[in-house]
MOPAC internal coordinates of N, CA, C and O (Angstrom, degrees):
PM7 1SCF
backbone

  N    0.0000 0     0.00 0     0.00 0    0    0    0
  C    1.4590 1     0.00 0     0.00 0    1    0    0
  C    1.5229 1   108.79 1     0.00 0    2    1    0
  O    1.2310 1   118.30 1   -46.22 1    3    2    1
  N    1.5900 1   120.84 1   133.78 1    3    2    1
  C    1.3902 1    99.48 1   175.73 1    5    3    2
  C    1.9729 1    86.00 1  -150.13 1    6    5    3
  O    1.2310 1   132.21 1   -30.13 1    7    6    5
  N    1.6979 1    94.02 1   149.87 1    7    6    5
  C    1.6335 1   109.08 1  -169.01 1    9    7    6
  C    1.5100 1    98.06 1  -101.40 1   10    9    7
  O    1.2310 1   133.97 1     0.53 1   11   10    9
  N    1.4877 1    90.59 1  -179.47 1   11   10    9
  C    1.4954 1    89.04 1   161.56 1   13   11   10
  C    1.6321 1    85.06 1  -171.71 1   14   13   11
  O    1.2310 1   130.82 1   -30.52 1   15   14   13
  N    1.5550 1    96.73 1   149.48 1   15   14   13
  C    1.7534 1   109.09 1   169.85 1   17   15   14
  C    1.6034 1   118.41 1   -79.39 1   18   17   15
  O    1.2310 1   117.74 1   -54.79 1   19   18   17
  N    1.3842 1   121.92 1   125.21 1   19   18   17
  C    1.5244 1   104.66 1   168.77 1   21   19   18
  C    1.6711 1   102.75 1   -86.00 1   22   21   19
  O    1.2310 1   131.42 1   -46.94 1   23   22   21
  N    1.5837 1    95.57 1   133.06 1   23   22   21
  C    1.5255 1    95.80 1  -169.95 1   25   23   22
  C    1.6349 1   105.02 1   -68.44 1   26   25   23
  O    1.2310 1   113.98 1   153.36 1   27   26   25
  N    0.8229 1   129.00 1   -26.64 1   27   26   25
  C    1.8080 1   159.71 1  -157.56 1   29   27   26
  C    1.5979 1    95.56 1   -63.23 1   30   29   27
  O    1.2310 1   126.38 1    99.38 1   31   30   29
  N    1.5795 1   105.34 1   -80.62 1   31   30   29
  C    1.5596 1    86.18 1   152.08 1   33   31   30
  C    1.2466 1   154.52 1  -104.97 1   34   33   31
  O    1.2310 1   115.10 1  -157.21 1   35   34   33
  N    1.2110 1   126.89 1    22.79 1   35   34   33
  C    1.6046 1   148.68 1  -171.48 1   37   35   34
  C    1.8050 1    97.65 1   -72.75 1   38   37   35
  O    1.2310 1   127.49 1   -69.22 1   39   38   37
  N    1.4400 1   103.19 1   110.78 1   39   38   37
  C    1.4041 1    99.78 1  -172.51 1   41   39   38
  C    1.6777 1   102.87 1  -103.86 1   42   41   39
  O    1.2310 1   119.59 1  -168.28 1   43   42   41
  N    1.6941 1   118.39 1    11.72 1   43   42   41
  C    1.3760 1   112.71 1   147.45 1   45   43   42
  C    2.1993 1    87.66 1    77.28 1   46   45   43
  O    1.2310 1   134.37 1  -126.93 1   47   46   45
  N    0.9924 1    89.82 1    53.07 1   47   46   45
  C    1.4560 1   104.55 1   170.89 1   49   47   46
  C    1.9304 1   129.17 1   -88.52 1   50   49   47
  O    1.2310 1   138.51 1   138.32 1   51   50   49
  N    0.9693 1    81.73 1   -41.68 1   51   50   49
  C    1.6990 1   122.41 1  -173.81 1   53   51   50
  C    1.3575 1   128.87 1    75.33 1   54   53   51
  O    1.2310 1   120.60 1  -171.40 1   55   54   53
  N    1.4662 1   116.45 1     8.60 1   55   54   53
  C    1.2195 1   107.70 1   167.27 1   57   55   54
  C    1.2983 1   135.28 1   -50.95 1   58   57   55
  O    1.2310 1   118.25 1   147.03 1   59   58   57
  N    1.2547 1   120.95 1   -32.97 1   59   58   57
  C    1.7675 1   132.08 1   175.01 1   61   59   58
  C    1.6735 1    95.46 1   -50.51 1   62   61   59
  O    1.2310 1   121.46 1   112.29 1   63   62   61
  N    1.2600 1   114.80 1   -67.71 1   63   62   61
  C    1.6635 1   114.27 1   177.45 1   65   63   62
  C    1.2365 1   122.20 1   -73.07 1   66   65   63
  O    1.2310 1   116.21 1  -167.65 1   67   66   65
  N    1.2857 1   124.81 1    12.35 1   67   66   65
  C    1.5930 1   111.21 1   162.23 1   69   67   66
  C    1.4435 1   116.03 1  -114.56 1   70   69   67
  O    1.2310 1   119.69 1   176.32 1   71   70   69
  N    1.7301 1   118.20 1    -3.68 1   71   70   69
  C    1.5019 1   147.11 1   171.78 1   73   71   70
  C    1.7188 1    95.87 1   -78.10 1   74   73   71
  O    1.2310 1   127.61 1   119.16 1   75   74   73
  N    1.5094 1   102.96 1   -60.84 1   75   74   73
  C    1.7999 1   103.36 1  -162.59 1   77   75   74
  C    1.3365 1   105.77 1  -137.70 1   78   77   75
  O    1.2310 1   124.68 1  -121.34 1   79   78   77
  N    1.5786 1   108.63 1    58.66 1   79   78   77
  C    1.7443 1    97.89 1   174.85 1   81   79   78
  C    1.2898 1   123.70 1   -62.74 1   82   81   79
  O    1.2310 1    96.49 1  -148.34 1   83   82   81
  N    1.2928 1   159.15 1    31.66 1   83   82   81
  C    0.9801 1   172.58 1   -58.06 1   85   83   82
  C    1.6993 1   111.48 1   137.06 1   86   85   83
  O    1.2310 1   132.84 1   136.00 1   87   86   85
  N    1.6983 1    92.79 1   -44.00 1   87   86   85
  C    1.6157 1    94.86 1   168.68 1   89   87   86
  C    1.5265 1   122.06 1  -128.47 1   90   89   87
  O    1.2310 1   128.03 1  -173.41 1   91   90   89
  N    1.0672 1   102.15 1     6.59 1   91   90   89
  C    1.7209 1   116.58 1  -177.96 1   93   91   90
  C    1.3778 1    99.19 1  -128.33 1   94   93   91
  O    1.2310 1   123.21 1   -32.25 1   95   94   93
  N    1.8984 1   111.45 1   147.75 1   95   94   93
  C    1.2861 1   123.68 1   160.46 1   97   95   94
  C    1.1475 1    99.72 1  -145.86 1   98   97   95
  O    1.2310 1   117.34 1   -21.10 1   99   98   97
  N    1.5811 1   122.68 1   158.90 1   99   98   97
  C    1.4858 1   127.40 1   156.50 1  101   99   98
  C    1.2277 1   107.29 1  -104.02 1  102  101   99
  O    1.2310 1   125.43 1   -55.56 1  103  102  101
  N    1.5494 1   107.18 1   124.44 1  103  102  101
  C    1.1706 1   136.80 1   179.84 1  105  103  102
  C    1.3177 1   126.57 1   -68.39 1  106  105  103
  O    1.2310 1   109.76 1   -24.88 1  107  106  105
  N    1.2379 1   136.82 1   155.12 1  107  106  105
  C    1.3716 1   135.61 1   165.64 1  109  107  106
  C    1.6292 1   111.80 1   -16.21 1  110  109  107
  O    1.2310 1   128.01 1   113.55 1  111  110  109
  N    1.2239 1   102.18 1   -66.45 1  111  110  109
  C    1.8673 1   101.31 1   172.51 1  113  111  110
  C    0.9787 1   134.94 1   -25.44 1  114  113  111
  O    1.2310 1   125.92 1   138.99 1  115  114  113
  N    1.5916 1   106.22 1   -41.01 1  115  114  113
  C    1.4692 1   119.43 1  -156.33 1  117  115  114
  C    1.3623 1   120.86 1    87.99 1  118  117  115
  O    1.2310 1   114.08 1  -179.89 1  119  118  117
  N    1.2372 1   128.81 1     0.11 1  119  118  117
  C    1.6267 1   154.10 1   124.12 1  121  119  118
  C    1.2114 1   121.45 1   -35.87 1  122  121  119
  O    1.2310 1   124.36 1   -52.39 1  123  122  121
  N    1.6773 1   109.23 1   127.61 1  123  122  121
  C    1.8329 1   104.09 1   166.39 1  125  123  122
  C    1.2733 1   118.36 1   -87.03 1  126  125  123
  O    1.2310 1   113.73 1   -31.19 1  127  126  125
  N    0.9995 1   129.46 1   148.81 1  127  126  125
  C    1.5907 1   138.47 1   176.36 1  129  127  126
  C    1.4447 1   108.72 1  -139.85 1  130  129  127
  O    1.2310 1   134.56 1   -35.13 1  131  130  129
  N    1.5473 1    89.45 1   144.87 1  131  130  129
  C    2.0544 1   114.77 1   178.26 1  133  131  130
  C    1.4614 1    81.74 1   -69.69 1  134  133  131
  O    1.2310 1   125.94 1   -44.81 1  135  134  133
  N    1.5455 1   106.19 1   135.19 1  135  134  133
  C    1.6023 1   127.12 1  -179.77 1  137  135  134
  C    1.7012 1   107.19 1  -124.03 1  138  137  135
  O    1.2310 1   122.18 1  -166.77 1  139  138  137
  N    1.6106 1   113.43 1    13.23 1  139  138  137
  C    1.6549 1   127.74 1   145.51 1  141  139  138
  C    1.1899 1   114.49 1  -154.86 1  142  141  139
  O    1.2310 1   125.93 1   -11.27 1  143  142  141
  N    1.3824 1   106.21 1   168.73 1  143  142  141
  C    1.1378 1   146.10 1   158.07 1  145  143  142
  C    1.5190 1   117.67 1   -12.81 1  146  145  143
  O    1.2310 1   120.93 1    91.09 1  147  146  145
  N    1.3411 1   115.83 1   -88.91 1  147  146  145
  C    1.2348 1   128.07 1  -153.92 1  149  147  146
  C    1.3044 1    98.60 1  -135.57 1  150  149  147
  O    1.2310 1   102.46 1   -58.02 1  151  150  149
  N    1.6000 1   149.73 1   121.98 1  151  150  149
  C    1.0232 1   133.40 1   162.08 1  153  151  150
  C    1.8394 1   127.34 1   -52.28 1  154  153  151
  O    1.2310 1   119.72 1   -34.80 1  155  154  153
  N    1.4578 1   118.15 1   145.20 1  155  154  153
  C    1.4854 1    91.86 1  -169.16 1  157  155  154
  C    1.4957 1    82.13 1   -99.31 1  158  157  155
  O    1.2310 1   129.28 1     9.04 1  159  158  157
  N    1.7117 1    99.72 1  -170.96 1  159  158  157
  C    1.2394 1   104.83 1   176.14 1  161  159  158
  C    1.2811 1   150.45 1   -67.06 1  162  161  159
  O    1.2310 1   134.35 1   162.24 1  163  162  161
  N    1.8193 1    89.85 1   -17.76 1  163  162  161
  C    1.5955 1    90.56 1  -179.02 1  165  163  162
  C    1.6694 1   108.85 1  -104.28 1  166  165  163
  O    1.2310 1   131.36 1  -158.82 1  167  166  165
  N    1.8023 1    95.69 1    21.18 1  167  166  165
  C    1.6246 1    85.29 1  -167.01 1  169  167  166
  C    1.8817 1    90.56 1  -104.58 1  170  169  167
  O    1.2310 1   115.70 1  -178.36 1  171  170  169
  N    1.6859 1   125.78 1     1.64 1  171  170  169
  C    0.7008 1   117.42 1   177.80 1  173  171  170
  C    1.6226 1   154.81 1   -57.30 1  174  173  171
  O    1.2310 1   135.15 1   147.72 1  175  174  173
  N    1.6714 1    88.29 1   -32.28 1  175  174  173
  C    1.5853 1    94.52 1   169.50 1  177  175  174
  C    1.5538 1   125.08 1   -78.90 1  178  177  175
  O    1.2310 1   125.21 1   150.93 1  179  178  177
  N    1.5016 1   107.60 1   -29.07 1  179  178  177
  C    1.4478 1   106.35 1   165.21 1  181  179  178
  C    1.9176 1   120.02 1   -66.21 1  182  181  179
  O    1.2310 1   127.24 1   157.36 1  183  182  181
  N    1.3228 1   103.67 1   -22.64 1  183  182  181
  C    1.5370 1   111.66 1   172.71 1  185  183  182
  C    1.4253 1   115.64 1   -68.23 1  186  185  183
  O    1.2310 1   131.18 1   157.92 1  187  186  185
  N    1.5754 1    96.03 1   -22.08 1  187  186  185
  C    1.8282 1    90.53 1  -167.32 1  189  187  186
  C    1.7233 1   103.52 1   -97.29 1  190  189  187
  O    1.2310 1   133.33 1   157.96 1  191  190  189
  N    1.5364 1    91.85 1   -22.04 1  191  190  189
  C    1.3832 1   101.43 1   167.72 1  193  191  190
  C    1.6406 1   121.30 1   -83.04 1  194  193  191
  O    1.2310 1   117.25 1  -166.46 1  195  194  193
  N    1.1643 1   122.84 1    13.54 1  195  194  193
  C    1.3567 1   146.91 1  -176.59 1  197  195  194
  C    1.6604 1    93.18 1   -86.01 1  198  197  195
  O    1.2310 1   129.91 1   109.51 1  199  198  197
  N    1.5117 1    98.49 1   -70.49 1  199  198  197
  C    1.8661 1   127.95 1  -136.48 1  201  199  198
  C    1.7957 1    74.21 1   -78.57 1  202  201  199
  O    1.2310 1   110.63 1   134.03 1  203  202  201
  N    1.2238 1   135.22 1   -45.97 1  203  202  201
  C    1.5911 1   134.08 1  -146.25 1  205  203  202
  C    1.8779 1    94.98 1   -86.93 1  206  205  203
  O    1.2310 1   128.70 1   157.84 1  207  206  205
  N    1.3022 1   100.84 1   -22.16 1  207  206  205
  C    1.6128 1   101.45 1  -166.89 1  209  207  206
  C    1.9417 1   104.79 1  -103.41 1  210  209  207
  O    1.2310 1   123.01 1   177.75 1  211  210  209
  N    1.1629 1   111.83 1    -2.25 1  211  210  209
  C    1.7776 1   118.97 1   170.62 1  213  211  210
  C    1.5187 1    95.12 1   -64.60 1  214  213  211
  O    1.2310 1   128.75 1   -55.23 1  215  214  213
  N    1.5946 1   100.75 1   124.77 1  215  214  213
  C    1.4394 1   101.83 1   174.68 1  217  215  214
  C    1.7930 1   114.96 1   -78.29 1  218  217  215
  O    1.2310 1   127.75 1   169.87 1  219  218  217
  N    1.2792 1   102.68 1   -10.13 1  219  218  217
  C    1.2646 1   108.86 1  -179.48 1  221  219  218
  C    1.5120 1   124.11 1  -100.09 1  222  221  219
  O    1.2310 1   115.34 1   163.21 1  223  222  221
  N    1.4411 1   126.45 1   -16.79 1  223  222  221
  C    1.4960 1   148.38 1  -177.43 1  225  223  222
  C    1.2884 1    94.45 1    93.45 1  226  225  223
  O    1.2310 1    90.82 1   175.01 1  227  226  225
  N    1.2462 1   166.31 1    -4.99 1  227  226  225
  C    1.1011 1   159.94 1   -99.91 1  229  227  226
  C    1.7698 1    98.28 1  -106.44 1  230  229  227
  O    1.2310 1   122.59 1   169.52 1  231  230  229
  N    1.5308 1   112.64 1   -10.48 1  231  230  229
  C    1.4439 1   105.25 1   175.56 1  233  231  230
  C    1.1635 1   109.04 1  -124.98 1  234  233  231
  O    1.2310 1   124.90 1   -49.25 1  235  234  233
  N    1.5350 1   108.20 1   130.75 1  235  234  233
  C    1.5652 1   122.33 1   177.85 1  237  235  234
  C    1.6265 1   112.25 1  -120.63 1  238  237  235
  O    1.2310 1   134.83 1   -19.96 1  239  238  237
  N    1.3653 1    88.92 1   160.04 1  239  238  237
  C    1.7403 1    88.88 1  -170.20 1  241  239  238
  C    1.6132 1   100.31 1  -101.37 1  242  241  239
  O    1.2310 1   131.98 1   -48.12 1  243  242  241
  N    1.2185 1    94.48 1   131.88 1  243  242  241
  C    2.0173 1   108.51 1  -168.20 1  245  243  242
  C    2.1141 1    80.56 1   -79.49 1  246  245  243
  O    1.2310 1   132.76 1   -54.20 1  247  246  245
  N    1.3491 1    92.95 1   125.80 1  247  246  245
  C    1.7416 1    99.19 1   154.92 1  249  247  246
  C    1.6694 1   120.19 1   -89.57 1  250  249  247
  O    1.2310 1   129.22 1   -53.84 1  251  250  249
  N    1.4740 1    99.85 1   126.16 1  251  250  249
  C    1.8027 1   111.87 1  -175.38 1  253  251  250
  C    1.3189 1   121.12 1   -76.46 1  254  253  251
  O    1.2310 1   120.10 1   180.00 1  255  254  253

């Protein structure tokens, strides 16, 4: 599984990183960003609970 932030709408809230810091950070910007690769498996339900809890949609799941 792998995410990605649309910067476009990511209003830099921090919920993604306080749900799944592990795979989210806010960046210098003030923007969240995917901080790996590939989600592993056990980091998944908090990721999906990341992407489902953005008040903005701002995370979509890239298809491999």
């Amino acid at each position: 599984m792998k995410l990605k932030v649309n910067k476009d709408l990511c209003i830099g809230c921090g919920a993604c990183q306080a749900v799944c810091p592990d795979v989210f950070e806010i960046e210098d910007d003030g923007l969240a960003n995917v901080i790996v690769e590939e989600i592993k498996d056990e980091l998944k339900e908090d990721a999906i609970d990341a992407k489902e809890g953005c008040p903005t949609n701002a995370i979509e799941e890239i298809e491999n």
